[in-house]
N, C-alpha and C positions, 0 to 999 in steps of 0.2 A: 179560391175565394168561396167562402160559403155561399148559401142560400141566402139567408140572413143579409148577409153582405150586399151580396147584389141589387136584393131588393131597395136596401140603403142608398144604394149607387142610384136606383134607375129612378124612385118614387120621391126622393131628398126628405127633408125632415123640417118643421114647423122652427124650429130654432133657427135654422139656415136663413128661413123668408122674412124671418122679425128683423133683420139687422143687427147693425151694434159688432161687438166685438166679444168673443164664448176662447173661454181657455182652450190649449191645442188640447190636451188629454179629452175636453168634452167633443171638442169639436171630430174628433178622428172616430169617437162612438158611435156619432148621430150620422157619421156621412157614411160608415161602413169600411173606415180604414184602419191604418195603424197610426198615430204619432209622428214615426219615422218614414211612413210614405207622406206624411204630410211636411217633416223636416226636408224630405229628398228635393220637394216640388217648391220650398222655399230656398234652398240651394241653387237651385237652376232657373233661380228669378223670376217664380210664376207664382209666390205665395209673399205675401210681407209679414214681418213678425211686429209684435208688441207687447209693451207693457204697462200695465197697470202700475198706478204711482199714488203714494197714498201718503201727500203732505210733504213729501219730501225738499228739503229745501237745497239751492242752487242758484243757475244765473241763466238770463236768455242773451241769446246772442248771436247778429248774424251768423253761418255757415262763414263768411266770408274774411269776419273780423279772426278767424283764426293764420296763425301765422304757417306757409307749405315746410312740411319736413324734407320731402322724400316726391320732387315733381314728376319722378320716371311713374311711380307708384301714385302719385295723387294722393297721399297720407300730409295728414295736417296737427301740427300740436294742439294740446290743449291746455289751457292753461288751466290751475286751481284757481277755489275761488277768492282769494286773494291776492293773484296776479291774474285778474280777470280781465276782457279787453274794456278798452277805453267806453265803447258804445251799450255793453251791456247793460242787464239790469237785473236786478237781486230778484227772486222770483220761488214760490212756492206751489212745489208742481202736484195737481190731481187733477186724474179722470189716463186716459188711454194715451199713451205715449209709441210714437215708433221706432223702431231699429231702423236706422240711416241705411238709405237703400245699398251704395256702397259696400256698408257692413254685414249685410242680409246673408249672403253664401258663408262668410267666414263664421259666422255667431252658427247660422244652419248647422252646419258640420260640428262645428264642436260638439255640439248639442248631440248629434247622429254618434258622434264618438265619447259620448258619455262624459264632455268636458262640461266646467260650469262657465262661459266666457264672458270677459267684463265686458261692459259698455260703458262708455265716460261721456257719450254723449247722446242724445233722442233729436228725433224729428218733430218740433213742436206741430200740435196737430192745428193750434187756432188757423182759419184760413187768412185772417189779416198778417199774420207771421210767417208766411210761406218765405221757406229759404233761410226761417232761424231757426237754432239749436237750443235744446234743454241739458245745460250742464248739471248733475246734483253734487252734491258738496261729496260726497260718497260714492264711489266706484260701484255699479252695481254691477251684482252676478247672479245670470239667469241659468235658470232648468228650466229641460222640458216643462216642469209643474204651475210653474209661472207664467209663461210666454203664454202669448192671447193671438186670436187671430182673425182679422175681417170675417164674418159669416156670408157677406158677400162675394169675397172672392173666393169663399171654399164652398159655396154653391156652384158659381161660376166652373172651378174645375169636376166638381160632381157632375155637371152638366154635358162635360164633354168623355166626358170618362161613359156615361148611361149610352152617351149617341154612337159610341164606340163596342157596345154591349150588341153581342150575335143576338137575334129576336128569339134564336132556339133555346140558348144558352138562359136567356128572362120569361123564358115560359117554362122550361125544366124547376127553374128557381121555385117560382109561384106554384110548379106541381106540389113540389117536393115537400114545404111549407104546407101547402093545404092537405094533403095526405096524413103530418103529421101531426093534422088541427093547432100547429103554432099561432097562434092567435098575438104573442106577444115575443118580443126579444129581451127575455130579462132572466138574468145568473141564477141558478139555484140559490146562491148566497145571499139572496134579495128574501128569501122565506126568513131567516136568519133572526132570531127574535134581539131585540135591540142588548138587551144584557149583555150576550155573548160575542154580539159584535163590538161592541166597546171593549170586552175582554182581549178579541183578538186585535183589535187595533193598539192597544195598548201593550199589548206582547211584541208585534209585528213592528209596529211603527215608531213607536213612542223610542225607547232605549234609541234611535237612530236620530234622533232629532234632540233628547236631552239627554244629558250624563247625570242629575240627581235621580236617582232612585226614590226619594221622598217627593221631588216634585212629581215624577209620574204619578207615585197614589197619589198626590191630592188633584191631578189633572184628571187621574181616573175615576176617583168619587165624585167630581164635579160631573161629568159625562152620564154617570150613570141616575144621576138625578132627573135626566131626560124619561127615563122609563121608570122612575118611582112615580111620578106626577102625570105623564100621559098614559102608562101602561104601558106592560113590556110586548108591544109593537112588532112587529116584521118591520126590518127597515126598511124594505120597498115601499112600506106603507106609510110613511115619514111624507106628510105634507107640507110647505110652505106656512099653513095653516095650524098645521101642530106645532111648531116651531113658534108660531109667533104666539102663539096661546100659552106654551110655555113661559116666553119669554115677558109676554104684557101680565098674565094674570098670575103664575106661579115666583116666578123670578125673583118678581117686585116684590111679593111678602114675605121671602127668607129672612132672617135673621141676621144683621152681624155678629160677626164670632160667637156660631152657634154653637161648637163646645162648649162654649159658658152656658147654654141654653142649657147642654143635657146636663151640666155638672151640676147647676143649679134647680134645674125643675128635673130633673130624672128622667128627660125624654130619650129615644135610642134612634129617630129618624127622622129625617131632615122634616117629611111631613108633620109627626106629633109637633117636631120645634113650633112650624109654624103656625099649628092648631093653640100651643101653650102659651104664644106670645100674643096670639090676635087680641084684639082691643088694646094693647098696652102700648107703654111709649118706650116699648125697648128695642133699640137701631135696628134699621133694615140692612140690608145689603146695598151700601153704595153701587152707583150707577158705575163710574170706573170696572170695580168687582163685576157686576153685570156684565159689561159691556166684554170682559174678558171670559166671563163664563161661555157670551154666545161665538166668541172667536174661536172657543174652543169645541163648539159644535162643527164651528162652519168649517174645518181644519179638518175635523174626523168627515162629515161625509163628502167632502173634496176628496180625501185619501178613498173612501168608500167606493164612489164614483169614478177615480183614477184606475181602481184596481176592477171595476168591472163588476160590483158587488149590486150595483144597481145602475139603472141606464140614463136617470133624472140624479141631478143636484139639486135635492131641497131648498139648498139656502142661496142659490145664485141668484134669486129675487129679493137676498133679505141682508146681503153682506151692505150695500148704503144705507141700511135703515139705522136707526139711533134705539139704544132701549129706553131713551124719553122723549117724550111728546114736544111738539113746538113750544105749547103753552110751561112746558116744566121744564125747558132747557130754558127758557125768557127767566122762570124763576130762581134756576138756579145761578145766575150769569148776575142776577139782581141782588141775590142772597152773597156771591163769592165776594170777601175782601182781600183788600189788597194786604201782600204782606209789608212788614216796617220794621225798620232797625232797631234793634234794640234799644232802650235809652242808659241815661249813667247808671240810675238806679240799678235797672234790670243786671245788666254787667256786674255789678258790684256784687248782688247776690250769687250771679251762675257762677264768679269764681270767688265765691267766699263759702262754697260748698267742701263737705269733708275730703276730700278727692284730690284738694288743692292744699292740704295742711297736715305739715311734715307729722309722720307717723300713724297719717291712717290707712298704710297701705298694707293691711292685713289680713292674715288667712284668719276665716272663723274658724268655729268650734271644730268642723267638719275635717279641718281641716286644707279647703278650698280659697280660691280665690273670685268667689263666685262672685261678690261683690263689689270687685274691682279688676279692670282690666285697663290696659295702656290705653285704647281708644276711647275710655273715659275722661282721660288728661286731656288725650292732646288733640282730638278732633277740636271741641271747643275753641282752642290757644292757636291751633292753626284756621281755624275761620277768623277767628277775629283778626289774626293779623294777617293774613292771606285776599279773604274773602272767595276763596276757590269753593266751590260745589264739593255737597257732600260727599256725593257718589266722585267725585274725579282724585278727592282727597282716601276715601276709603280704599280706592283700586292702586295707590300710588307701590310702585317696586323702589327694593333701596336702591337701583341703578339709576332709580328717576332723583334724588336727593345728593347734589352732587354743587363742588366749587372750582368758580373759577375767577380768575382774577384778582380771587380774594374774597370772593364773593359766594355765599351759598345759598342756594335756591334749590327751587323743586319745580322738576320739569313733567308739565300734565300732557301727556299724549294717550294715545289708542296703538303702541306700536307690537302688544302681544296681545293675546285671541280672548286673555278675559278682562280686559277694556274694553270702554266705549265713552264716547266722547258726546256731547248733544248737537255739537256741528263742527265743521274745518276749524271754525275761530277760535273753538273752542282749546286748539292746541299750543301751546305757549311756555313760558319760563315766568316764572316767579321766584324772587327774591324772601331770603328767608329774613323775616326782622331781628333785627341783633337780639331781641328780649326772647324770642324763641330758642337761640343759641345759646343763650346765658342758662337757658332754664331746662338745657339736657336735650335737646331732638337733635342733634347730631351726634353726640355722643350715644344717646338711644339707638339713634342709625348704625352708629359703626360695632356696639354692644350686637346688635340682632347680625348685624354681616360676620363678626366674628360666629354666633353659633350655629351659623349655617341657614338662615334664614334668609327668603328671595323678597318678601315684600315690607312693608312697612305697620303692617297691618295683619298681622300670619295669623291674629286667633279671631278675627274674620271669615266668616263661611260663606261662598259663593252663593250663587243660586242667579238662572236665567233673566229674571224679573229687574232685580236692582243690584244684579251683580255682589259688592258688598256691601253694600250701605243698609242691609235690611232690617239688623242686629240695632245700627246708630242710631236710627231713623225710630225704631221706635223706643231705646233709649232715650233718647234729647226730647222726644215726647212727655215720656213720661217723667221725666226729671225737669222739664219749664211747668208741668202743671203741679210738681209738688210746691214747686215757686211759687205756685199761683197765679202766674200768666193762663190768659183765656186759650181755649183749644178753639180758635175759630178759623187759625190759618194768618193770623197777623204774626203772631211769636211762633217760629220756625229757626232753623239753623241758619236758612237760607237767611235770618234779619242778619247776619253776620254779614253777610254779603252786600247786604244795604249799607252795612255801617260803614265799611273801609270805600265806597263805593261811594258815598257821602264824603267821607273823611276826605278823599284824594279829590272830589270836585271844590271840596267848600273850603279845606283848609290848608291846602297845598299849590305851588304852582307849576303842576302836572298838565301838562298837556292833553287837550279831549282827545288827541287822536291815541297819546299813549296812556291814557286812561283807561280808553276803550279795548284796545289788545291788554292791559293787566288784565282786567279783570274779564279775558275773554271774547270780545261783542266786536262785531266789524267796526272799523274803524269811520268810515266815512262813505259815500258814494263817489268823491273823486277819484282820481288817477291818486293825484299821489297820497292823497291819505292810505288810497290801498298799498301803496308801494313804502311810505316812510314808516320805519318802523313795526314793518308788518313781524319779522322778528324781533324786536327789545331785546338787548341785551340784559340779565339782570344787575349789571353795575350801574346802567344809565338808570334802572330805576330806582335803584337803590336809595338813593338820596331825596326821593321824594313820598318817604313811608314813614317818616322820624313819627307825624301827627295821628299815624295808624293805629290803635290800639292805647292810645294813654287811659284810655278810662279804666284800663287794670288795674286793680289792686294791688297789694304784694302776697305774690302765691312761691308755694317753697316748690324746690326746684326737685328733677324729678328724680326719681331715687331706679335706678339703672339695675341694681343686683336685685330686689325687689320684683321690677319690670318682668326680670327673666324668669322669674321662679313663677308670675300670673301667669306669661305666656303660655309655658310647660305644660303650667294645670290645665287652661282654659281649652288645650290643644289634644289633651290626653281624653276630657270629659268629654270632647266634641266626634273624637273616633271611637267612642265605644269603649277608652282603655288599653286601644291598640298601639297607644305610642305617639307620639306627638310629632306628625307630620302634617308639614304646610298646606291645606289647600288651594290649587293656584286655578280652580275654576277651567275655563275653559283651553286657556294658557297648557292645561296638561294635555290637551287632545290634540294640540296642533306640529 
């Protein structure tokens, strides 16, 4: 044990005495240990683990309402949340959650053995809920880097560990220390001026946590905007204070889509941008934007902090704060509209666009298909008759587009690595409407499976954010505003979903509980609303989608050898001209 160490051990540390609950990585810094002697002492049932939960949603429920697996063992099922017990209740979990004491040695060790181990279920901490469980809709899986741990009770073992310490042994410490005027316990790495630590974090860490190479530079330009606007700093010297100066006075007057800043006024840094825009009324950077800029702070000096580069976490005071003020979140909650279905009209023009009429599916001059791509068709034609989520429709594999009974549907799950779902309910079968059949998407399906294609959607380009919807999403943007639909958040794709959502409550006699599972949403708070029809089959609902989508016009049907030849292009221009391979996002790493 070091000098350093010891003193750690015998003097404890100001974080220890405030309470609360400090990540294991800070906590094993401040007491003078390692991680894994602090994993060891949670193995042998003298430390408790936890974790932080941030909105995640699930169910509460006694411990007891679960049903015994395994009574030698004391192992208990659990159910999802759609076969959830009778007594529960739906429930959205924040603030510090615990690992089930039970579970405490086995989660430990893994952890010691460099595993990542799930948890299905938490120790709800409210004291009026003692003895109930926090289910999340989501299996979670902890690291070391997550797991949190009482500051009281790693005091507590600090404490006996000091009373355990030979008096010679803590007076040699204190010599050895004063001899060599340490004055402080902090990394050389902590001099490190802020540039080059974002450099190396971004070499170091980044490629391990993302597979685009474009998202790292733009996570790395975003980072390094910290040291354009405070000065390029020693990270030791990164205060709470700097941070939120960046974040309240800098942040807030960026520009959106400052490239167009520099294209347009000739600026070449993010500070000129926001010198050339002041006074004007041209966008700022959304607070979302913000709000993921400073995640991306809080992330680098977490890892900073983890790796020992400095002995303080700047932003452990700053990860619950908001980048807007009370008064401007009340504004913006008053400002937000609701979105709405589209109406007849609306419909009538999005599919009376060129896109939808026979022989405008052309290459330009260029020779490209720049101007037209398959998820130009069919995104729209499957909201409308679907009313499935963008994102759930953009990540669909042609494994998920499948018949049965006679029936063909499209089955939305998370069950490869570049999926994700918005919750459990979210996973489901849907029926595909005869007028989508008529009009080529199964034959497009089985056209793309014939040339070797995995998804539905192959000139789609991943990315960690929105997976693939990012391409659509600001397509259907800019194509309802050339309609002349307002950009306020009322006309979205998402009205699609309104509309069949509508349709099946107001002009069909569908039932609210299989209403509810089409389009996704729990079913009900009872027993058996969660139990009837928590699967649908897509025959039984088949017959109640006739009134889905009549507000179509007549659009020409899709032209398949055409389809293939955009594909090719759009797949060729997206690799650089390397050839026209699929990207399957995340899916490829697993």
């Amino acid at each position: 044990m070091t000098p350093e160490n010891t003193l750690k051990i015998a003097d404890g540390h100001p974080l220890l005495l405030a309470g609360g609950y400090i990540p294991l990585m800070e906590a094993a810094v401040v007491v003078g240990l390692t991680s894994q002697d602090l994993l060891r002492q949670a193995a042998e049932g003298r430390l408790a683990l936890y974790c932080r939960l941030n909105g995640e949603m699930g169910y509460r429920t006694p411990f007891g309402s679960f049903e015994p697996d395994d009574p030698m063992l004391g192992t208990v099922l659990v159910p999802n949340a759609w076969d959830r017990p009778a007594e529960s209740k739906i429930h959205r979990a924040f603030g510090v959650y615990r690992v089930p004491a039970d579970e405490t040695t086995a989660v430990a060790n893994s952890l010691l053995n460099a595993g990542t181990p799930a948890v299905v279920a938490f120790d709800e901490p409210a004291a009026d809920l003692d003895g109930w469980a926090f289910v999340p809709d989501k299996v979670l899986k902890l690291t070391d880097q997550i797991v949190e741990v009482s500051a009281v009770e790693v005091d507590v073992l600090r404490r006996r560990m000091a009373e355990a310490l030979a008096p010679a042994a803590l007076e040699a410490a204190r010599k050895t220390l004063y001899n060599a005027n340490v004055q402080t316990v902090t990394s050389p790495k902590a001099t490190a001026p802020l540039s080059k630590a974002v450099e190396e974090y971004c070499r170091a860490h980044l490629p391990q946590s993302i597979s685009s190479p474009k998202e790292v530079v733009r996570i790395r330009n975003g980072l390094m905007l910290l040291a354009e606007f405070m000065g390029d700093m020693q990270i030791g010297q990164v205060s709470p204070d700097t941070l939120r100066s960046f974040r309240d006075k800098h942040l807030a007057q960026m520009p959106s889509k400052e490239n167009q800043v520099r294209l347009k006024l000739g600026t070449t840094s993010m500070t000129e941008s926001v010198v050339a825009i002041e006074g004007s009324d041209w966008p700022r950077m959304s607070s979302n934007e913000r709000d993921v800029r400073m995640q991306w702070l809080y992330r680098m000096f977490r890892w900073f902090h983890a790796q020992k580069w400095i002995s303080d976490d700047p932003c452990t005071g700053l990860r619950g704060e908001s980048v807007l003020t009370k008064v401007e979140r009340k504004q913006a909650a008053v400002a937000r509209k609701d979105r709405t279905a589209f109406t007849a009209d609306e419909i009538a023009r999005i599919f009376a666009a060129q896109v939808y009429e026979v022989g405008s599916w052309k290459a330009t001059k260029a020779g490209t298909f720049r101007t037209f791509q398959p998820f130009h068709y069919w995104l729209p034609l499957l909201g409308l008759f679907t009313g499935a989520r963008i994102g759930e429709l953009c990540q669909l594999h042609l494994e998920d587009v499948r018949c049965e009974s006679g029936v063909w549907f499209i089955d939305i799950n998370e069950r490869t690595a570049d999926k994700s779902l918005k919750n459990a309910w979210s996973e489901r079968q849907v029926p595909l409407h005869p007028r989508l059949v008529e009009l080529g998407f199964v034959r497009w399906c089985n056209q793309l499976r014939k040339d070797g294609f995995k998804r539905v959607f192959p000139e789609l380009s991943w990315n960690p954010t929105n997976r693939y919807a990012k391409e659509p999403i600001r397509a259907m943007s800019q194509f309802l505003e050339k309609l002349g639909m307002p950009r306020d958040g009322t006309k979205v794709f998402h009205s699609f979903r309104h509309g069949v959502n509508n349709s099946l409550q107001k002009r069909s006699s569908m039932s609210d509980i299989m209403r509810k599972r089409m389009m996704g949403h729990e079913p009900g708070g009872g027993v058996n609303e969660r139990h009837y029809l928590s699967d649908p089959k897509p025959a039984e609902l088949l017959g109640f989608i006739a009134n889905v989508g009549t507000d179509l016009p007549n659009v020409s049907a899709f032209d398949v050898t055409v389809g293939s030849i955009a594909v090719r292009d759009a797949l060729k221009r997206k690799n650089g001209g390397k050839g026209a391979a699929e990207a399957l996002g995340n899916a490829s790493l697993s």
